[in-house]
N, C-alpha and C positions, 0 to 999 in steps of 0.2 A: 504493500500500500504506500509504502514511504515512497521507493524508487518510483511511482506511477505521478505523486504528487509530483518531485520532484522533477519526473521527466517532464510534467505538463509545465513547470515553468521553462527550465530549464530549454523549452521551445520559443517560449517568448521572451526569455531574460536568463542568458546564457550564466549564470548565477555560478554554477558548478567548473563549465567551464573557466572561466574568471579564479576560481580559487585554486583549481587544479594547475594550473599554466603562471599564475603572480603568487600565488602562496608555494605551494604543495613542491611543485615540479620547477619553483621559479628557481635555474641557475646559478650558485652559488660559489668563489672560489675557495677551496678547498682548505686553505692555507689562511683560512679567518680567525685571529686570537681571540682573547677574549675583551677589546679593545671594542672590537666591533659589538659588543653586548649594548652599550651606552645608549645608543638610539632607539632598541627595543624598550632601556630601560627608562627612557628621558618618557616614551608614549605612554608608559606604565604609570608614574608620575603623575602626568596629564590627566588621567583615565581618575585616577584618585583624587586630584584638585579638581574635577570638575564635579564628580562625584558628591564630595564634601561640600564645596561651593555652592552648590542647587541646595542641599540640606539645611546649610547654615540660613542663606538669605530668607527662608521660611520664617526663620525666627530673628535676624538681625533689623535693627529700626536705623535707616539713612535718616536720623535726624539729629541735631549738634545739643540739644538738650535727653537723650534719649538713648544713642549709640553705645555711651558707655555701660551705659548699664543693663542695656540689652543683650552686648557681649558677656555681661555676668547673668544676668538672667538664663544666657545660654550652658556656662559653663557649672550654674549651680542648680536650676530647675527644671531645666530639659533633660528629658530621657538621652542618655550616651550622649550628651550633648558636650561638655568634657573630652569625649573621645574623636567626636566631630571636628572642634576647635583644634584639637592638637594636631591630629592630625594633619589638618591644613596649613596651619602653620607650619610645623615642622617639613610637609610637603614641600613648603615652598624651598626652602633647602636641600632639601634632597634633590627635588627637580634643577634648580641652577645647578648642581653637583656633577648630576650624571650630563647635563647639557655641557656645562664646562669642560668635562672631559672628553664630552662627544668633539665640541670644536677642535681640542686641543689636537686628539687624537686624528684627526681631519688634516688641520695644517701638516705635524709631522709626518703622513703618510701620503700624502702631496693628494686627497682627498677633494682636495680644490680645484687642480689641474685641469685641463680639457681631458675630454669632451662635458666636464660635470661643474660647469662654467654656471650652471644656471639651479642645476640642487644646488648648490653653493649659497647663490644668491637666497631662494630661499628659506635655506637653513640662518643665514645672518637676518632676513626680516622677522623671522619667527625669533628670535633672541630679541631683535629690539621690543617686537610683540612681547615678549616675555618679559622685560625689563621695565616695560610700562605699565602692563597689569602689576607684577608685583609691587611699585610704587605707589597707584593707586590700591591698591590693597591694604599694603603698609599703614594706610592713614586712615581704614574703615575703624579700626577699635577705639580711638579718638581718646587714646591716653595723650601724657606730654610729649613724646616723642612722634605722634603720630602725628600733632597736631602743629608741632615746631619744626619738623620733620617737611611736612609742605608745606609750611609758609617760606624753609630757605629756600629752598629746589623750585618750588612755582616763581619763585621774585626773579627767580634766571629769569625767565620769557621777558622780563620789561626790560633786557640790556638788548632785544631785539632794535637794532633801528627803527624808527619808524612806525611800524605794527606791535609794537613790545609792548606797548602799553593798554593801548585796548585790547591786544590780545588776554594782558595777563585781569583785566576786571572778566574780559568775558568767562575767564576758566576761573577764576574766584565766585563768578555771580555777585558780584560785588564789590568794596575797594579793601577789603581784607578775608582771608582766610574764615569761610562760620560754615552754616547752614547749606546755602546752594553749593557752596565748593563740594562740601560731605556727598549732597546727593548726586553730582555731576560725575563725582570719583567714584561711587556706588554705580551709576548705572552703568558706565564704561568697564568697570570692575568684573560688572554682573554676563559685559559683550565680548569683549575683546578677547575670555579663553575660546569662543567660537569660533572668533575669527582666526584663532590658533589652531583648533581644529580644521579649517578650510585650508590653511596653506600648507600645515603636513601631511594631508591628502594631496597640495600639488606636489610636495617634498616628495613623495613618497614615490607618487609618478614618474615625478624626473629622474628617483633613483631608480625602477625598473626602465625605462626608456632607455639610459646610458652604463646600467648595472652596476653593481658595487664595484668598488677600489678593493686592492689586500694591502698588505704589508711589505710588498716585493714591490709594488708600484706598476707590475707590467701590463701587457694588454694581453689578455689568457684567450686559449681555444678552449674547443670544448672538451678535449682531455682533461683539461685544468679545473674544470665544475663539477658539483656535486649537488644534489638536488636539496635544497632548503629544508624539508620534509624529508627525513625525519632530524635529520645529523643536526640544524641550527636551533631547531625548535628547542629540541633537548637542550643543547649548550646556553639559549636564551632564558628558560624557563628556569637551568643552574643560576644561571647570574640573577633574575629575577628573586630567586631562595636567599641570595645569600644578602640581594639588597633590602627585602625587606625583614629578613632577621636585624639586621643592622638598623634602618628605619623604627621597626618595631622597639627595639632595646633604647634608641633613645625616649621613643613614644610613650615607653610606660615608666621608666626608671630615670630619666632627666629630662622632662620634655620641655624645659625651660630653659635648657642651655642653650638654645641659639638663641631667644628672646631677652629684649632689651628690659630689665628692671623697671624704668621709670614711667614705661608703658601700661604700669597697673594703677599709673595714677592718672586720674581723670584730667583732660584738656582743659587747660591754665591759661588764655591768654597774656593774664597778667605777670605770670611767672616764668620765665626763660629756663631752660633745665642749665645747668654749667656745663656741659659737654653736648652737642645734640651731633649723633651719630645714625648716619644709616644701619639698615643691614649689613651683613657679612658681604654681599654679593654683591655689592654698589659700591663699596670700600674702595676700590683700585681708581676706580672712575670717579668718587668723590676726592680721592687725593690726587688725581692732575685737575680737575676743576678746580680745588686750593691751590693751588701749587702756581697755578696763572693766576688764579684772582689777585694773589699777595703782589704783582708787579706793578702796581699802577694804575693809571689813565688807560682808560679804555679795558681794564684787565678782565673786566668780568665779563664782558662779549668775548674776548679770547679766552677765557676759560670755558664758558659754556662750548665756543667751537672746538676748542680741543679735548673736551670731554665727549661731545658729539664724533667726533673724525677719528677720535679712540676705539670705536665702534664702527665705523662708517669705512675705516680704511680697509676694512676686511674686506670690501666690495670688489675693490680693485686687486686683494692679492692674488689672484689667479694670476691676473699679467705683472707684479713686480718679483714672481718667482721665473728663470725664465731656463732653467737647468731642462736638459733635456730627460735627465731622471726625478720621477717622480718623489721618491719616498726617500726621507733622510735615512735611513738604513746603508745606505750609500754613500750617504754627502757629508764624511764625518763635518766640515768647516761648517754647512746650514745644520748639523745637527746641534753642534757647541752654540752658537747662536739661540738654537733653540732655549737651549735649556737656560741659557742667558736671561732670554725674556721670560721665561715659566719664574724663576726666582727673582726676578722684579716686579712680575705682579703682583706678587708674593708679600713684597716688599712695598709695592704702592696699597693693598691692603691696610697692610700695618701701617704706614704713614697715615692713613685714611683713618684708621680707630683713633688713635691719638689727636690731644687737643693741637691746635694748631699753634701755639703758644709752646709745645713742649720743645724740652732741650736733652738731647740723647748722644751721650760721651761729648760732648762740648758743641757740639752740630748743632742752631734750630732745625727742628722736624721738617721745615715747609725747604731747607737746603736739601734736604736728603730727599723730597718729594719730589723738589725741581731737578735733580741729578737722575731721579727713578724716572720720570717722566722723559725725562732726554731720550735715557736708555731704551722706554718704551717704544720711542718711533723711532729712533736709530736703527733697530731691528728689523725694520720693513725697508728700510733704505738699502742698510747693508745687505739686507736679501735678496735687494734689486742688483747692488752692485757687482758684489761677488757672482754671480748668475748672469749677467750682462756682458760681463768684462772678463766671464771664462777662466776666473780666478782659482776656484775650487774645480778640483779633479776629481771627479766622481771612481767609486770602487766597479768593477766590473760586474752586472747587471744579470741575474739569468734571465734565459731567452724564455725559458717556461717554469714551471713548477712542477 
C-alpha cells in the first residue's frame, strides 16, 4: 500500500527520485574528514533555534515595560520553559561555533575556489544573516546589556553620511533606544531565521550543482566517490552524538556560562553598566570597530566600515587566493598565514572583552587591537600577494585519490 501511495506521487512529484539521486546516491569524495561534519552540524543548530524560537515567542511580550519579565515568567512559570530558554541561548553559541569552523575549514581547504565561486557567496550572506539575527536577538531579554548593548551598535548607523540619521530614528522608532526599537528587533528577530532557511536551501543547491570540495583540493572522477548513503550519514549522525552531548552538558550543568551576568538585571536607561560587552561571537568585530573608532575625526564611519569589510572581504576571497592548488595541505607559506590569522582573531576577541581603557604588560588594549586588526587584513593581502607573484611553491599534488 505504501509503494502504490508513493508511486502515485512519485508520478506527479518525482519526491523519491529527488532523495535517491541528492541525498541517498548523491556522490561523495571518499576522503571527507571529519571537518566536513560542520555544515550538517551548523543545519542541526538551525533546526533547534528555530524550533525553540517559535516556542519561546508564544510566551515572550515585545514590549519595553513587559519583556523582562516575560522572559522570567518564561523561565519560572512555563512548562520546560527553563529548558526552552537555554537552550536557545546557548544554541546561539553553538551555532556560531560549528559555522565558525565550517568557514574556517572552507578557507583552509581552498572550499572557496572555483567553480564554488557562488556556494561561497552564499555561505558569507547566511553568516551576515546570522550575525544580524543574533544581534537582534541579543536585545529581546531587555536586561542592561541588552539594552546598552543596542543603543552602542544602532548609534553606528548615524556616522552614515547623509542617511545616518534618519536612518538610525527610523530603526529606533524614535530619537532613542525604548518600545518601537524592542518591537522592530522582535519582529525581524521572529523573520530573518527564515530567510536563513531560504538561502541554505540555495546553499545547498549550489553545493550539489558544483559538489563538494575534500581535503586534497582536486577535481575527482568517479572512482574517487562514494555514495552519501550510507558511509556520511553515519559519520554525520557520529559528529551530531558527540555535539550534542557537548551542547547538552553545558545545557544542564552550566548553562550560564556563555551568558552575560548583568543581563539578569532589568533595562536601566539611566544606569550605564561599567563594561558593556557583546557576545563571544561579535568580540573580534567589536575590537576593530574600537580599535578605529579611538583614531579621530571621522573615526567612527571608518570603524563601522572596517568592521563591515571585516566580513565583506570574504566576498572577494575567491579571487585574492590565486594559487593554482587549492587546499593549504600543500601551500605550507598560505598554511603558516593561516594559522596566523586563526590566532589573531583569537586575539581580537580578547581585545574585544576587555574594557577599552585596559592596560596589558604596559601596552593600552586599543594598541594591541590596532596591531590585531592590521594583522587581520594583512592576511588577505599577503594571500593575494604570495599567490600573484608565485612566491610560494606548492608540494606536489595527487592526480586522484
Amino acid at each position: 500500500m505504501f509503494k502504490s501511495i508513493m508511486g502515485w506521487v512519485d508520478d506527479r512529484l518525482p519526491v523519491t527520485e529527488v532523495m535517491r539521486s541528492q541525498a541517498l546516491e548523491y556522490p561523495t569524495p571518499k576522503n571527507l574528514n571529519y571537518w566536513w561534519n560542520f555544515g550538517s552540524l551548523a543545519l542541526t543548530m538551525l533546526i533547534i533555534q528555530l524550533l525553540t524560537g517559535i516556542f519561546l515567542a508564544m510566551h515572550y511580550k515585545p514590549d519595553a515595560m513587559l519583556a523582562f519579565d516575560s522572559v522570567e515568567h518564561i523561565m519560572r512559570d512555563v512548562n520546560w520553559g527553563w529548558l526552552l530558554r537555554y537552550m536557545h541561548a546557548n544554541g546561539a553559541t553553538f551555532f556560531f561555533i560549528t559555522v565558525y569552523v565550517h568557514i574556517l575549514r572552507g578557507m583552509y581547504f581552498g572550499s572557496h575556489r572555483s567553480p564554488r565561486e557562488i556556494l561561497w557567496w552564499f555561505g558569507v550572506i547566511i553568516f551576515f544573516l546570522l550575525m544580524a539575527t543574533a544581534f537582534m536577538g541579543y536585545v529581546l531579554p531587555w536586561g542592561q546589556m541588552s539594552f546598552w548593548g543596542a543603543a552602542v551598535i544602532t548609534n553606528l548607523i548615524g556616522a552614515i553620511p547623509v542617511i545616518g540619521d534618519p536612518l538610525l530614528v527610523w530603526v529606533w522608532g524614535g530619537f532613542t533606544v525604548g518600545d518601537p526599537t524592542l518591537n522592530r528587533f522582535f519582529s525581524l528577530h521572529f523573520l530573518l531565521p527564515f530567510v536563513i532557511v531560504g538561502v541554505v536551501g540555495l546553499h545547498v543547491w549550489a553545493l550539489h550543482a558544483v559538489h563538494s570540495n575534500n581535503p586534497d583540493g582536486i577535481d575527482l572522477e568517479e572512482k574517487d566517490t562514494i555514495p552519501f548513503h550510507p558511509y556520511f550519514t553515519i559519520k554525520d549522525l557520529y559528529g551530531m552524538g558527540v555535539l550534542l552531548i557537548i551542547f547538552c552538558s553545558f545545557l544542564f550543568f552550566s548553562p550560564n556560562f556563555f551568558l552575560e551576568p548583568d543581563n539578569y538585571i532589568e533595562a536601566n536607561p539611566m544606569k550605564t553598566p561599567p563594561h558593556i560587552v557583546p557576545e563571544w561571537y561579535f568580540l573580534p568585530f567589536y575590537a576593530i570597530l574600537r580599535s578605529i573608532d579611538f583614531l579621530g575625526s571621522m573615526s567612527k564611519l571608518a570603524g563601522v566600515v572596517a568592521m563591515g569589510g571585516a566580513i565583506a572581504i570574504l566576498f572577494v576571497l575567491p579571487w585574492l587566493d590565486r594559487s593554482p592548488v587549492r587546499s593549504f595541505r600543500y601551500r605550507p607559506l598560505s598554511a603558516g598565514l593561516f594559522w596566523i590569522f586563526l590566532i589573531d582573531c583569537f586575539v581580537l576577541g580578547w581585545v574585544g572583552y576587555n574594557p577599552a581603557n585596559a592596560v596589558v604588560m604596559g601596552l593600552p588594549i586599543v594598541v594591541i587591537g590596532r596591531t590585531a586588526t592590521a594583522i587581520y587584513f594583512s592576511y588577505f593581502f599577503l594571500l593575494w600577494f604570495v599567490t600573484a607573484f608565485n612566491i610560494e611553491k606548492p608540494k606536489p599534488v595527487p592526480q586522484s585519490l
